[in-house]
C-alpha positions as CSV (number, residue, x, y, z in Angstrom):
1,X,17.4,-63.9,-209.5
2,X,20.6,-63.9,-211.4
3,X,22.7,-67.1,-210.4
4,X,26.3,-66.8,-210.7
5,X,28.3,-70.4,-211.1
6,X,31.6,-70.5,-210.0
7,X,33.5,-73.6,-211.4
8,X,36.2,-75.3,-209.1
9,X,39.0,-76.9,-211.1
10,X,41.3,-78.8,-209.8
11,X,44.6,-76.8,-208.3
12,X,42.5,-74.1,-208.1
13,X,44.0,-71.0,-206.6
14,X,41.8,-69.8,-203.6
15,X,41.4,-66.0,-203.7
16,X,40.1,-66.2,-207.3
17,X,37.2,-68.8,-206.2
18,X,36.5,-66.6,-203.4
19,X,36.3,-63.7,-204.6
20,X,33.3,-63.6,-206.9
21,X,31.7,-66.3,-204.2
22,X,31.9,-63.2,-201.7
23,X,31.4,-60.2,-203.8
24,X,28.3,-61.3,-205.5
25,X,26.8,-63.2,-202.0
26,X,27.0,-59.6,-200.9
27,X,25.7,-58.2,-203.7
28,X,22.1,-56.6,-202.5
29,X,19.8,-55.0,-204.6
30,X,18.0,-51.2,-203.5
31,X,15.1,-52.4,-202.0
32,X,17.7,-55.3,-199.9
33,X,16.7,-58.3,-201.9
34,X,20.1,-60.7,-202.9
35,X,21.1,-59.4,-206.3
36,X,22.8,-63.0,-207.1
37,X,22.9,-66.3,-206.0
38,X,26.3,-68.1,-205.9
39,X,26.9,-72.2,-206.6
40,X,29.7,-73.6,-206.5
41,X,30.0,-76.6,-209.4
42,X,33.0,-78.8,-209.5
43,X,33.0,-82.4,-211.9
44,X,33.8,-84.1,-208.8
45,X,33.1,-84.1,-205.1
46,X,36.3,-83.3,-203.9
47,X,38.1,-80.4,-205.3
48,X,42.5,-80.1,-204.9
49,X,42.6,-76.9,-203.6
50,X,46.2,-76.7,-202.6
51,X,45.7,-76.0,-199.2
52,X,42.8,-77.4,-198.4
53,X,40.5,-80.3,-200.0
54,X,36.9,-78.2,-200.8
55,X,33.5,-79.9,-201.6
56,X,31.2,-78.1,-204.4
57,X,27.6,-78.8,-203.7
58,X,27.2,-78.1,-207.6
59,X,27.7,-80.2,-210.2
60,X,29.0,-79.5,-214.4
61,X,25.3,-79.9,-215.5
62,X,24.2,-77.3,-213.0
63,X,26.4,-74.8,-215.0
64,X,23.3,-74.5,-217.7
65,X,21.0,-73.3,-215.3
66,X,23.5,-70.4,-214.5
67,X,23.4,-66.8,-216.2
68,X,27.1,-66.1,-215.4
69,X,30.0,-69.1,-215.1
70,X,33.0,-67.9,-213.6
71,X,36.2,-69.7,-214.4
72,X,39.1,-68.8,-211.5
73,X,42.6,-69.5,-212.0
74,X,44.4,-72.6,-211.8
75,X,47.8,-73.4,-210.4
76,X,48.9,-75.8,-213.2
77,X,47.8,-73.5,-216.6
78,X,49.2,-76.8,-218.6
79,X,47.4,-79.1,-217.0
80,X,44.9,-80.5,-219.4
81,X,41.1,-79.7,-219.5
82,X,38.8,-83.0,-218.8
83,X,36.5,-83.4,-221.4
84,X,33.3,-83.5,-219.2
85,X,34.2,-79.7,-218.1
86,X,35.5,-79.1,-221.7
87,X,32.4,-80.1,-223.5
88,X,30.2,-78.2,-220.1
89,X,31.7,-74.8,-220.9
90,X,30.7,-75.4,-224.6
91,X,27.3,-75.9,-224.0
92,X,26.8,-73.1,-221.3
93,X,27.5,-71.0,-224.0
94,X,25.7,-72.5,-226.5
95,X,22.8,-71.6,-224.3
96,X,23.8,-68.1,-224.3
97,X,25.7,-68.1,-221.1
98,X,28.2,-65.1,-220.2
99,X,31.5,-66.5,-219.3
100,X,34.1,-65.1,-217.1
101,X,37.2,-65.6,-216.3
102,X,39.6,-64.5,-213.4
103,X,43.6,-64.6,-213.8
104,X,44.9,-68.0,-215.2
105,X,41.6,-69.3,-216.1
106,X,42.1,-67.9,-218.9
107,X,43.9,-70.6,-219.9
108,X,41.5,-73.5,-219.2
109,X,38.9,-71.5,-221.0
110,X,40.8,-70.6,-223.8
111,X,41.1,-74.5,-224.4
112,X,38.1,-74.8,-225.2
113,X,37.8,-72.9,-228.1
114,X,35.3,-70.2,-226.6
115,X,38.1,-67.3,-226.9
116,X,39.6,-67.7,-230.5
117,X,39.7,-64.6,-232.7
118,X,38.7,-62.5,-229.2
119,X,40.8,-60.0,-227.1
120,X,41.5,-61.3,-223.7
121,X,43.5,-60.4,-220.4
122,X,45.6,-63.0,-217.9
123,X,48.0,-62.4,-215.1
124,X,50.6,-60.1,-216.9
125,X,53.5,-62.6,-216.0
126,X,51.3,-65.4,-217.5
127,X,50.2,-63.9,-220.9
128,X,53.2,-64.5,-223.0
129,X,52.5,-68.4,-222.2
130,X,49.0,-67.6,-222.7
131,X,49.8,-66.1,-226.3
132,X,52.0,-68.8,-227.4
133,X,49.7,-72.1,-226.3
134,X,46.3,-70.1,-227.8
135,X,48.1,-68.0,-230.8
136,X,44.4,-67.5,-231.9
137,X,43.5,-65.6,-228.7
138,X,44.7,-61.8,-229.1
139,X,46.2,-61.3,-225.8
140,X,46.6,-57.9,-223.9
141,X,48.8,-58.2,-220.9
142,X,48.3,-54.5,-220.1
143,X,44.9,-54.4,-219.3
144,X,42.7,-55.2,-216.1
145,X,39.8,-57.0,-217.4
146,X,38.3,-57.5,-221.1
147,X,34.6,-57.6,-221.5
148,X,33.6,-59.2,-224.7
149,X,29.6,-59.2,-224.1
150,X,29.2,-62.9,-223.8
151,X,33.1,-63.8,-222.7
152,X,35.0,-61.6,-219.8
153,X,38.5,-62.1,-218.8
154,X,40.5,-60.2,-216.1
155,X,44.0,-60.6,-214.9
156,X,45.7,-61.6,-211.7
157,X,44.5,-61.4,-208.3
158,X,42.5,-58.0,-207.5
159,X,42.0,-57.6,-211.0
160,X,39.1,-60.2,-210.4
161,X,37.3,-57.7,-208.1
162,X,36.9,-55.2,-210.9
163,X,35.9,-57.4,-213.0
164,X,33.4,-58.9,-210.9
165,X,31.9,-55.1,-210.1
166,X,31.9,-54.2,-213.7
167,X,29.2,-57.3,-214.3
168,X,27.7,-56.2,-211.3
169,X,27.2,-52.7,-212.8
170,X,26.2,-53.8,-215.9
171,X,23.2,-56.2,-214.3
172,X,22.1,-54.4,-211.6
173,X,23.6,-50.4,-212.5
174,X,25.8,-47.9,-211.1
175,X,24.5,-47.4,-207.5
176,X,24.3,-51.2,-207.0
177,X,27.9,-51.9,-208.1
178,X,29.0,-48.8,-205.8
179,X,28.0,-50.3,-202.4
180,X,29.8,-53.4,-203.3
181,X,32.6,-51.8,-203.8
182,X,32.0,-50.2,-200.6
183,X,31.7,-53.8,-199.4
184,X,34.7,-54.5,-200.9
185,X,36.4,-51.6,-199.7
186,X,37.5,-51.5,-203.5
187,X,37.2,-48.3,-205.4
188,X,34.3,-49.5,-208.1
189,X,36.9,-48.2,-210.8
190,X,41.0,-48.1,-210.6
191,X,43.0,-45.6,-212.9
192,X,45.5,-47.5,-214.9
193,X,46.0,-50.9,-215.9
194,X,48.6,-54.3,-215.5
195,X,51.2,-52.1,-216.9
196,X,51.8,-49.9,-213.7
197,X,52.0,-53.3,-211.9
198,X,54.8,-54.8,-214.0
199,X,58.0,-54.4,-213.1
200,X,59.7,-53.7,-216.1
201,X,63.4,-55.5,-216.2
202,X,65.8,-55.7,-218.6
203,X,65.8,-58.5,-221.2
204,X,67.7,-61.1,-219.8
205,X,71.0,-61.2,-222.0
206,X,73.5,-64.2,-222.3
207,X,76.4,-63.5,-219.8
208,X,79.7,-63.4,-222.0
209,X,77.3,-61.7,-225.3
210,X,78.6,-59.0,-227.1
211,X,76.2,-56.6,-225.4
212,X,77.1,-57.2,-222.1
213,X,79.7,-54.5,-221.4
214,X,77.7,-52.1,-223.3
215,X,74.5,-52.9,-221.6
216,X,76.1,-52.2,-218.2
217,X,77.4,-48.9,-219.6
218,X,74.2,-47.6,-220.6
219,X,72.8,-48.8,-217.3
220,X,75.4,-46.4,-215.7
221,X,74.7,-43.7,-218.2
222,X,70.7,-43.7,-218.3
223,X,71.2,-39.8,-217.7
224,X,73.1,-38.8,-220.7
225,X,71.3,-38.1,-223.4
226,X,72.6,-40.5,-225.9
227,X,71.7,-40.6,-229.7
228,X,72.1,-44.2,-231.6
229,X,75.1,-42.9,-233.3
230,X,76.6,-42.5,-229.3
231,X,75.7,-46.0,-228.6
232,X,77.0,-47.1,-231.7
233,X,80.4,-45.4,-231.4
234,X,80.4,-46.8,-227.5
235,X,79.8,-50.2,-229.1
236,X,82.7,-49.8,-231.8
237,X,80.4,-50.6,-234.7
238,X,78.0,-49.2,-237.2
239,X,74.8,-48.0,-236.0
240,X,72.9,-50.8,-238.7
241,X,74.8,-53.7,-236.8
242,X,74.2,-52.7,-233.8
243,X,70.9,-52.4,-234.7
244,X,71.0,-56.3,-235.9
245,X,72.5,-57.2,-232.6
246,X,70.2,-55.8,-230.5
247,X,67.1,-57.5,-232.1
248,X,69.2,-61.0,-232.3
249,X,69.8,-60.6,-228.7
250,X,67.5,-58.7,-226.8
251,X,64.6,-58.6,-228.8
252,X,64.9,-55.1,-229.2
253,X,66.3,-51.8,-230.6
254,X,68.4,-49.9,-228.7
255,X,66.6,-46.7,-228.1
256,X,63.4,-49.1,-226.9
257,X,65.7,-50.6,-224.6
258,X,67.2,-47.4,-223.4
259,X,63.6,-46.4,-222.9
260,X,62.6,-48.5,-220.7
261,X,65.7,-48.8,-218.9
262,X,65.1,-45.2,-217.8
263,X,61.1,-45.9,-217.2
264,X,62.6,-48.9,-214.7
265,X,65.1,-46.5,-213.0
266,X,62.0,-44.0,-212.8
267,X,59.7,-47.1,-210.8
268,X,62.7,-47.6,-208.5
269,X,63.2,-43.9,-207.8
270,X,59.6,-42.8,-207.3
271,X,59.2,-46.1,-204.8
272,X,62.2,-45.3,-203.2
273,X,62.7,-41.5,-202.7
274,X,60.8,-38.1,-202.2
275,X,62.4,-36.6,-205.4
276,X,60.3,-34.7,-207.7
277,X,58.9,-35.8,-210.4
278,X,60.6,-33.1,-212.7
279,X,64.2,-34.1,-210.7
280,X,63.4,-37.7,-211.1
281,X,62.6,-37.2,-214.6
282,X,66.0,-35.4,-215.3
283,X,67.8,-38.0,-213.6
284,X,66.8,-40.7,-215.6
285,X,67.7,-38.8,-219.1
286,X,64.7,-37.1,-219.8
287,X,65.0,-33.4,-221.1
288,X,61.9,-32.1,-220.2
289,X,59.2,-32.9,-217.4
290,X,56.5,-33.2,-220.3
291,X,58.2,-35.6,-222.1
292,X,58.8,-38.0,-219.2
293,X,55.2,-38.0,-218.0
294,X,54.1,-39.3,-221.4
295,X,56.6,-41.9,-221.6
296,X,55.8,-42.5,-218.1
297,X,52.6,-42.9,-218.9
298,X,52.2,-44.9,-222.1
299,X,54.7,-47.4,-220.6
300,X,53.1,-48.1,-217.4
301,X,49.5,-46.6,-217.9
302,X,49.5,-44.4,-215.5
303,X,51.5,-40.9,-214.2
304,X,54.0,-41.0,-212.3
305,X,52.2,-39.4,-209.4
306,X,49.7,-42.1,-209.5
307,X,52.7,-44.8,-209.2
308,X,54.2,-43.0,-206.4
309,X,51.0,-43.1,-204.5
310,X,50.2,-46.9,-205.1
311,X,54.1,-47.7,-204.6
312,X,55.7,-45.0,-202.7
């Protein structure tokens, strides 16, 4: 039987241990055998769950008997890895273990080592931090899991359940995997990824900056259909220093920031009203209904149908 470890950290957060702990437990094969069996492994006896104290039955050295270690999220992503769980991690996968991760545990596994040079998903509002403490780890915040064979990461909170039925489908197959997203009442795969979950606001700019007043003008005039040379001329300088400005203060160019801008507006007006799509499109500065579909689309990673129905 395939045994599934799921290590407790310290400060860990409580769905993301659950979660594989109740999706593979229910996890049954065609002929009704258990497809998995779940351990819990902590280094100590007690484990700081927020909450609640827990105690794993399961210790670090149990982790090499496994054939999948799952490694939830933690509240503290700074806190530091012991090096008893450091140096267990390593050798599960020197044995050839396949290593998961769920939301922030990302981070404690990416301490270790195991994820340098490989892509790799977190909690979108977490992978910036991610990307800057593990510059090695190539992170995609837009994504809902990564399966790298032997290493699998997934991002925040739900995101764990897919993950978790994608191993189930690769162990076990399709028709497994189904009824246990069934189970889960989960479809066994979602359309989209963290990008349709982001909500995408304005980089924060210093209050008194020379972009301020133009920022809240183009805020007001998302519907226009402004060129650079506009902006500039609104701006009262040439279009190569505003340019400059932009990327000095908001990261940015100006188009990309008018973009998304009008992609925000869009989120807030498909949550928000019954407008069409084409009206809604229009009314955020978008000549055509084509165009604002696919700029819809590769901002958030989904239609803007789909967003309406998961937010609407």
């Amino acid at each position: 039987m395939h045994t599934v470890a799921v290590l407790a950290l310290d400060q860990v957060i409580p769905f993301d241990l659950t979660t594989p702990i109740e999706v593979f437990s229910r996890t049954r094969l065609p002929d009704g055998r258990p497809g998995y069996q779940v351990r819990v492994c902590a280094e100590h006896d007690e484990v700081d769950a927020g909450a609640f104290t827990l105690r794993a039955p399961w210790r670090l050295e149990d982790l090499r008997d496994a054939d999948t270690v799952i490694v939830p999220g933690v509240t503290d992503v700074t806190a530091p890895l012991s090096p008893a769980v450091h140096d267990a991690l390593r050798a599960a996968a020197a044995e050839g273990i396949r290593i998961a991760s769920i939301c922030t545990g990302a981070f404690p596994l990416a301490s270790t080592g195991l994820l340098d040079g490989l892509r790799v998903t977190t909690h979108w509002q977490a992978a910036g931090l991610l990307a800057a403490l593990h510059p090695d780890v190539d992170v995609d915040p837009d994504v809902l899991y990564v399966d790298n064979g032997r290493f699998l990461t997934s991002a925040g909170a739900a995101a764990g359940l897919d993950l978790c039925l994608h191993m189930i489908r690769r162990d076990h197959g399709s028709a497994v995997a189904a009824d246990a997203a069934r189970l889960s009442v989960m479809p066994l795969e979602r359309e989209g990824g963290q990008a349709q979950f982001i909500v995408h606001d304005h980089t924060p700019t210093p209050q008194g900056s020379e972009l301020e007043t133009l920022l809240a003008w183009l805020r007001e005039n998302l519907a226009r259909d402004l060129t650079l040379a506009d902006i500039a001329a609104r701006s009262g300088t040439s279009t190569r220093t505003l340019i400059r400005r932009f990327r000095d203060q908001t990261g940015t160019t100006p188009l990309q920031w008018l973009h998304r801008a009008r992609i925000r507006q869009a989120q807030h007006l498909l949550e928000t009203t019954d407008h069409s799509v084409e009206r809604i499109g229009g009314q955020v500065g978008f000549g055509s209904p084509t165009t604002f579909r696919d700029r819809f689309k590769r901002t958030t990673g989904v239609s803007p149908q789909t967003y309406r129905r998961a937010f609407g």
